[in-house]
N, C-alpha and C positions, 0 to 999 in steps of 0.2 A: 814719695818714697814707698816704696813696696813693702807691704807686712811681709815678714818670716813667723811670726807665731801672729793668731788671730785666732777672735771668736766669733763664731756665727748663730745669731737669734734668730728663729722663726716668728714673723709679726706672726700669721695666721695660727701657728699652734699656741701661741699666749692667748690669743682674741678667741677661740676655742674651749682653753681653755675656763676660761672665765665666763664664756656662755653657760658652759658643764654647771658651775658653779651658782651661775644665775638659777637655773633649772631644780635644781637641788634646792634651792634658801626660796625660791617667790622674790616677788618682785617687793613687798613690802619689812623684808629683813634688810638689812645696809651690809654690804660686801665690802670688807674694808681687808685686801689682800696686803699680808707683808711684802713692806720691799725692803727691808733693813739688809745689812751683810751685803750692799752692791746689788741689789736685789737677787740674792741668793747667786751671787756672779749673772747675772745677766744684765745689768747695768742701768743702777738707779733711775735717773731723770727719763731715758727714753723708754723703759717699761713701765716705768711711772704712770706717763702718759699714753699707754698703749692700752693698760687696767682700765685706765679711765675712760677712756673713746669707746673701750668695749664693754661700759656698764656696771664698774665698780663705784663705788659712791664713795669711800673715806682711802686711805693709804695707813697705815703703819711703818712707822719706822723703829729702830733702836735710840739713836741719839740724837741731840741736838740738831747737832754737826748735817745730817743726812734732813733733815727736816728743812732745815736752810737751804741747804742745797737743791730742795725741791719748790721755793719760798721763790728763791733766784732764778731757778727756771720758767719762772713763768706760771706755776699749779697753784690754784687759787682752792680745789677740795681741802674738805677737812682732813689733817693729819693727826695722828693721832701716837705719842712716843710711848713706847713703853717699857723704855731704858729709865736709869736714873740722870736728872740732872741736877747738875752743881747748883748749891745754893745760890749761887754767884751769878748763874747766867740764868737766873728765873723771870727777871724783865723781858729776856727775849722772848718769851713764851708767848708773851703779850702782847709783843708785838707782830709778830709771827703766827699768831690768833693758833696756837694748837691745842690738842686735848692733852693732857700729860695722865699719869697714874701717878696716885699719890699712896703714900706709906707710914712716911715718917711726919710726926707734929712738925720737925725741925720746917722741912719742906713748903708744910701746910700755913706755919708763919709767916712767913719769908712773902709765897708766894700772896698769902690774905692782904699783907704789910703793903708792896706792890700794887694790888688789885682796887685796895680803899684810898690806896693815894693817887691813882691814876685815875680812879672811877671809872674802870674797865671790868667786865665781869671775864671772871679766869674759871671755865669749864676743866673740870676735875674728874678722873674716876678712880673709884676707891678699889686699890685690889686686896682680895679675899683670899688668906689661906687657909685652903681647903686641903691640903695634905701634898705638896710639892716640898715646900719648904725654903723657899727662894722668897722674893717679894712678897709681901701680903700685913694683913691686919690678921692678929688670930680672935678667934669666936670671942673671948672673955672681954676683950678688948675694943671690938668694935662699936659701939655705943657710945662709950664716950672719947672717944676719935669721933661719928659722925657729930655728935656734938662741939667739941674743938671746931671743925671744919663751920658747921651753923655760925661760932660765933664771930664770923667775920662775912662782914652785909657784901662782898661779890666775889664771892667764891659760891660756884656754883655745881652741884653733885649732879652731873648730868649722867654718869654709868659706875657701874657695879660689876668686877670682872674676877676672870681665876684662870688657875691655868691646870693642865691636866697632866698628871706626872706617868701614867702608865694606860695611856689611852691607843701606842703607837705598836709596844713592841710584844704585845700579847695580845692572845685570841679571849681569854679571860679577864672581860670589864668589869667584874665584878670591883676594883679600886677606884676606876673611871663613875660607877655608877656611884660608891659612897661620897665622893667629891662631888660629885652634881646634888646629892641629898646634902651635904652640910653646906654647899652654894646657896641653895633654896632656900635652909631654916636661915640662915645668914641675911640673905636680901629679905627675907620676910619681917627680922628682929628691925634693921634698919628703914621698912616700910613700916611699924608697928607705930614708930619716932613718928609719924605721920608725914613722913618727904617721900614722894612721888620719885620713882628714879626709871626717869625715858629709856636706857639702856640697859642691858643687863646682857653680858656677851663672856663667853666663857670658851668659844667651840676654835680647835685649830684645825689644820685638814683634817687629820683621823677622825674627830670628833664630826664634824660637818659633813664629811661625808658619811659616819656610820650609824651616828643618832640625832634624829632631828629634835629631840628633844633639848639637846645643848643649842638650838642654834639662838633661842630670844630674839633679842631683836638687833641682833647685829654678829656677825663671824666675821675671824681673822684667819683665815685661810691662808700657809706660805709654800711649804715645799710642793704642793700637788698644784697649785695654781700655772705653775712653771711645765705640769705634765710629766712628774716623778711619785707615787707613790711613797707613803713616810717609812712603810717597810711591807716586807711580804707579809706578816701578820694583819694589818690593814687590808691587803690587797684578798686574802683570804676571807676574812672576816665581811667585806663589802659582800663578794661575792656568794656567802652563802647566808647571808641575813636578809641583805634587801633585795633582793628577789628583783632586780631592777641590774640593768647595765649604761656602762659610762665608760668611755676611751678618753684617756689624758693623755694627751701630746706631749712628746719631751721637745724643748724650744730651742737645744743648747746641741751646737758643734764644737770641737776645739781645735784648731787646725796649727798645720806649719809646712814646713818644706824641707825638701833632703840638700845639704849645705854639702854633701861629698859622697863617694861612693868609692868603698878600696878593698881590695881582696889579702885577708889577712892569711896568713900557711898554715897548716895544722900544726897546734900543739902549740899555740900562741895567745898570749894572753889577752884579753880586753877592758881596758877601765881600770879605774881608782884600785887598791888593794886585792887586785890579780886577784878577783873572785871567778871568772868566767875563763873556760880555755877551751879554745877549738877543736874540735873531735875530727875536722873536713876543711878543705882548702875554703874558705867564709869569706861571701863579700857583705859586708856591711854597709849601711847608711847611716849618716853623722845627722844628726836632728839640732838645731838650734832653741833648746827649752831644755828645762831641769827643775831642779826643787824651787830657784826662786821663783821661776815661772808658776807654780804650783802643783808640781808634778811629783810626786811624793817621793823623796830618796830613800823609803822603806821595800820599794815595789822592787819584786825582783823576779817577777813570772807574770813580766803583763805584754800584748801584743800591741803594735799599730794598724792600724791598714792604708793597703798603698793597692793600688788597682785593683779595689777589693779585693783582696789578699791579708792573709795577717802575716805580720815579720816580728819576730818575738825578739825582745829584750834581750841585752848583751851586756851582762857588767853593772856595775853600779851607775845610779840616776846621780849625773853633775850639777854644780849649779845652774850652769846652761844648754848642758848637752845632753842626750841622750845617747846611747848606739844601737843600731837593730839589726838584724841580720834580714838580708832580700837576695840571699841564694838563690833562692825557690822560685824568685821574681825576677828575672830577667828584663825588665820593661822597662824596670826602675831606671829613674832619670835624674840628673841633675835639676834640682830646683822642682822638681814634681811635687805636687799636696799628698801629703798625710794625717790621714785622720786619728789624732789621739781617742776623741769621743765622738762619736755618733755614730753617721752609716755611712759607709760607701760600696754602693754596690748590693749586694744580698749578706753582708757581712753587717755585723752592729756593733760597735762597743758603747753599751748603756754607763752613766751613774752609776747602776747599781754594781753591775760586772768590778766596776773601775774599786767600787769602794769594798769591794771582797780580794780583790789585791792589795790594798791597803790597811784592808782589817780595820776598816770603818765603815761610816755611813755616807750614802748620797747626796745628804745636804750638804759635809764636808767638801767634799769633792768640787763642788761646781763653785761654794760661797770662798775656796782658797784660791783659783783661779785669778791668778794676778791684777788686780785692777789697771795697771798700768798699759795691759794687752788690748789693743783696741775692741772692742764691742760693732761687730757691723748687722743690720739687719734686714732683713732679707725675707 
């Protein structure tokens, strides 16, 4: 059966990608690239394994659920989760041999409880909050949580993490940098304990790319690993500090086909609550995709491209349909490809273009992209 909506992954801009990144961190940092959220839409298990052939060492996921699924596939690297998991399913951990982030004593029980009965040793990292406010251990606190943690013989404090709450959307690190300093006094209080801690990883793309001081001894690198930039603030900020150039590949097309082609009269309405009305005799193309697809039914001023051409938006986005206008395009054909996202031709529609029609960001954009839409790669 023949796709009407499809995604197209570039292997060689992922494997690129992750060279860029190699380049950046040395060979003796662990490159352990998100793939949670469908790997940012471009599809868990086969970019999974694309990270890895091209020299990432660990994986990241969010939850359980995606960590199995990579268990099942076949991927025997360390995974490493950095969602929460249910009390409940903390055996699997262990069996499943993954790293998790630990927070809560509740957690730290559960999974000690497990670990001494099984006589399995369960690899732990403690996350540190350093000023996000989401997960974490705060400063007063931390000492005696690592101690909790000590008093169960195989639970094992193999890293030390943080995350960085305003590292992406400003030219001003100054927040990013007092995070990295209460990181430091933090992992120094819990070396003082006298526990050696192998890892200590704090850096996400923005971070990895702009200060090599975050990177320690292991980065999780997500949105840029993909070849999207976390924002223009980033992108600036790269270019006029490190004095050094880098090309990310974007890996990610979103495609479909024109399902009809029909010439509407002027002064005629188009779509859901008769927002749009013809100014010229208008022939339109019926697209087969809408919001369920992922296509956001906020969008009301975005383009296609059709024989590299853009054909602009007509009407409210459907659950399945879209409508465009291909006046201008004569070519246009029954069953022809249409590029929602990428390039066709000398024409582009980026991520980022997509998520300023949206009035979001580009990681949105590509992680809402329907999982159900096939993934082909190429």
């Amino acid at each position: 059966m023949e796709n009407l909506v499809w995604v197209e992954i570039s292997k060689d801009a992922l494997k690129a990608n992750i060279k860029t990144f190699r380049n950046l961190v040395g060979e003796s940092t662990i490159l352990a690239p998100c793939v949670k959220a469908n790997a940012y839409g471009h599809g868990l298990i086969e970019t999974s394994k694309i990270f890895l052939e091209s020299g990432s060492d660990w994986l990241c996921v969010n939850s359980l659920y995606e960590a199995r699924t990579l268990r099942e596939a076949g991927i025997t690297a360390p995974i490493y989760v950095l969602g929460y998991i249910a009390l409940s399913d903390l055996e699997e951990v262990l069996n499943l041999d993954l790293r998790i982030v630990v927070y809560n004593k509740e957690t730290v029980y559960r999974l000690g409880e497990i670990a001494d009965r099984s006589g399995k040793k369960a690899k732990i990292h403690i996350k540190i909050e350093t000023g996000n406010n989401r997960q974490g251990v705060i400063k007063d606190e931390i000492v005696d949580f690592v101690q909790y943690i000590l008093s169960f013989k195989n639970l094992e404090i193999e890293g030390l993490s943080t995350h960085f709450a305003n590292i992406e959307d400003t030219k001003d690190h100054s927040y990013a940098e007092n995070q990295l300093k209460k990181f430091n006094e933090i992992a120094a209080m819990v070396e003082n304990l006298g526990i050696k801690i192998p890892l200590k990883h704090s850096a996400n793309s923005a971070a990895t790319l702009l200060f090599p001081e975050t990177h320690f001894e292991m980065v999780r690198p997500g949105i840029a690993t993909y070849g999207m930039w976390p924002s223009d603030e980033t992108f600036l900020s790269f270019s006029s500090e490190r004095k050094m150039k880098i090309s990310l590949a974007p890996a990610i097309s979103w495609k479909t086909k024109i399902a009809q082609i029909k010439v509407i009269p002027n002064g005629e309405f188009i779509g859901y609550g008769c927002t749009y009305k013809t100014t010229r005799e208008t022939k339109i193309a019926i697209l087969p995709v809408g919001y369920y697809d992922g296509y956001d039914r906020g969008i009301s001023n975005s383009h296609v491209l059709i024989h590299g051409k853009r054909a602009a938006l007509r009407g409210r986005v459907c659950m399945n349909i879209i409508m465009v206008d291909v006046t201008d395009i004569p070519e246009a054909r029954l069953e022809e490809e249409v590029v929602l996202l990428g390039n066709d031709g000398d024409e582009v529609i980026s991520a980022e273009q997509f998520a300023k029609w949206a009035s979001t960001i580009n990681y949105e954009i590509t992680t809402r992209i329907n999982d159900r839409i096939p993934r082909i790669y190429v």
